[in-house]
N, C-alpha and C positions, 0 to 999 in steps of 0.2 A: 137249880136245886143243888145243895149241898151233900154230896155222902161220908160218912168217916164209921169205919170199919174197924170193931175192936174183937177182942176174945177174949173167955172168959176161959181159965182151963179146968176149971175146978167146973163147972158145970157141964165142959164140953161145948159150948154155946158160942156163937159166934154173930155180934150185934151191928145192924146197919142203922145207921141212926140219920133221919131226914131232917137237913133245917131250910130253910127259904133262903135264897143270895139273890131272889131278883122276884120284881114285881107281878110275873106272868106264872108265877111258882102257885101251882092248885094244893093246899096240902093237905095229905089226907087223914082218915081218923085217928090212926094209927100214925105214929113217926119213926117206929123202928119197924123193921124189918130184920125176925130172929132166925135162924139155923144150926139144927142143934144135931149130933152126932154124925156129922158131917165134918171131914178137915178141909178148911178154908184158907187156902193162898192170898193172903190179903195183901200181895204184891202182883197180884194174877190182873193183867187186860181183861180176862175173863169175867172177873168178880165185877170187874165197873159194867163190860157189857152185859150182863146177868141185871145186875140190879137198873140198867135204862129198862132192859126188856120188861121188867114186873113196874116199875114208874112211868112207865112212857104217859101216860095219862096226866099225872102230876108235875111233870117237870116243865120247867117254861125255856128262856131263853138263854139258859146259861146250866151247862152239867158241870160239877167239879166234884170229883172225887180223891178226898185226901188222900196222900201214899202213894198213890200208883201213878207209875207213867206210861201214857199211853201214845203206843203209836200213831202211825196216817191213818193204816189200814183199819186198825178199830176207831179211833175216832168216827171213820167215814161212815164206818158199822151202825156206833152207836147214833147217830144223825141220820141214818134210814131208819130207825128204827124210833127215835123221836120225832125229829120236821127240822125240812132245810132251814139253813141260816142257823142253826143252835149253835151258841160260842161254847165249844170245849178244852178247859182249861185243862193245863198240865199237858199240854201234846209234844211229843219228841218226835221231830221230821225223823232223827238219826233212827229211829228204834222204828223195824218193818218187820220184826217176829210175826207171822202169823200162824195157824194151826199146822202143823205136824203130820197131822192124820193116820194116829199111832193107835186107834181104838175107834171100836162105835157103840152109842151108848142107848139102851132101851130105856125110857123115865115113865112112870105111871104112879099115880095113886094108887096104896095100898087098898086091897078091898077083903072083907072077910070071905068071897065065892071063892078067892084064890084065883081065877077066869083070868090071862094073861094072855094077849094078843100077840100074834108069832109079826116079826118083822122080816119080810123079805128083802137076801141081802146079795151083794155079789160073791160067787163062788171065789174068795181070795183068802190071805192067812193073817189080815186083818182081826186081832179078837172082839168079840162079843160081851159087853158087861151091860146087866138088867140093875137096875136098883128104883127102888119105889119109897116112897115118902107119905107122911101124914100129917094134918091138920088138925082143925080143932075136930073133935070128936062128934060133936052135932052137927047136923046138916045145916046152913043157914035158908036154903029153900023147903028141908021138911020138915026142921025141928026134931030132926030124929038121929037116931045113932045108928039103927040100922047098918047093916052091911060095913061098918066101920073097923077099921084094921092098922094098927098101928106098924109105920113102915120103920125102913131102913134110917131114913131119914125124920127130923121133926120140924115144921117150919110153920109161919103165921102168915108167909107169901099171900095163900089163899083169900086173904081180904084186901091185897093190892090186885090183884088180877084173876082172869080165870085159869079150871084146868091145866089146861094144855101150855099156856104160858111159860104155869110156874112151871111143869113136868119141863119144857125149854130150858129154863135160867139155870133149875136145879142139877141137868146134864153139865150143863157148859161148866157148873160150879164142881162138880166132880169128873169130869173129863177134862180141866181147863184148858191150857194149847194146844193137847193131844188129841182130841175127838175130831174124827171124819166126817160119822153121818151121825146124826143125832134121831132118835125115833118117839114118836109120844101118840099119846091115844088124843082124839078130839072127841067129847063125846055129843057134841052136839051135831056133826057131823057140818058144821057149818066151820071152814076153814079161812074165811074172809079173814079175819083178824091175824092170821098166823102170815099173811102172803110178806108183809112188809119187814117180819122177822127173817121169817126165807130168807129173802135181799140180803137184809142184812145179815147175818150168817155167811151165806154166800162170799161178801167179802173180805171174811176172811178162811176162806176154804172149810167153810164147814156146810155139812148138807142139813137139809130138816124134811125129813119124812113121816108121815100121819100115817099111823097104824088102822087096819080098817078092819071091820067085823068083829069087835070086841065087846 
């Protein structure tokens, strides 16, 4: 899969745009993936590992993502986070940046109860940033608007992947190098799918913890 990452400034809008570079590429209904009042580092390792995390489903045997260069460490990242053996283009041995861990970041969908789950953290001087995000307005499981709450953030993630994911990408895209522990709600309480982001994260010094009783 191909990604190339523009901005729109007059909108605020910042567009991922998916095309096929190889035969094993699933593509999905959608080909952009948009993010909107959000500022996006479209030089950031973060932004490519962000967007395998929301594709990892569609992308086949080859990641390339226009503009950025990426290191070992995220390469290795984004390859946990798709399946061994992916060829990822653009890789600089030289460049071994990895996270910082200058921030930790709470991510949730906005909700109109306001109900915000506390993240238990280590007593350090580490600061604490929350920020929440929304999608389309209707539920696509209840056909309803219900409890719907327009966040910090705008994005169309929500039809590449679930919850908890996008809450994932949408941290790293607003924490980029800098973020420690990353925290997000799962609300299905079913965490299988998050284990191999973990990993990945992991390597490169970032944590993923699942906020509980929410």
């Amino acid at each position: 899969m191909r990604y190339t990452a523009t901005y729109d400034a007059a909108l605020g809008e910042t567009c991922v745009e998916l095309t096929s570079n190889c035969y094993t590429d699933a593509l999905p209904l959608l080909s952009t993936i948009i993010f909107r009042k959000q500022e996006v580092d479209l030089k950031s390792q973060s932004l490519a590992l962000a967007c395998a995390i929301l594709t990892a489903r569609y992308c086949g045997e080859v990641f390339e993502f226009d503009g950025i260069k990426i290191g070992g460490d995220y390469a290795e990242a984004i390859r946990m986070v798709l399946r061994p053996g992916v060829n990822i283009n653009g890789v600089d041995g030289h460049f071994r940046t990895i996270s910082t861990g200058d921030v930790d970041i709470v991510c949730e969908k906005a909700r109109a109860d306001g109900h915000a789950p506390i993240a238990n953290r280590l007593r350090d001087t580490v600061p604490l940033t929350r920020v929440d995000w929304s999608g389309d307005f209707v539920a696509r499981s209840t056909r309803s608007s219900t409890n719907h709450a327009f966040g910090q953030m705008h994005t169309n993630a929500e039809f590449f992947a679930d919850q908890a994911t996008v809450s994932t990408a949408l941290a790293l895209l607003h924490g980029r190098d800098r973020v420690r522990n990353i925290y997000v709600e799962c609300p299905s309480n079913d965490a299988t799918d998050l284990k191999p982001i973990a990993s990945s994260l992991s390597t490169v010094a970032i944590g993923l913890e699942l906020l509980r009783g929410a």
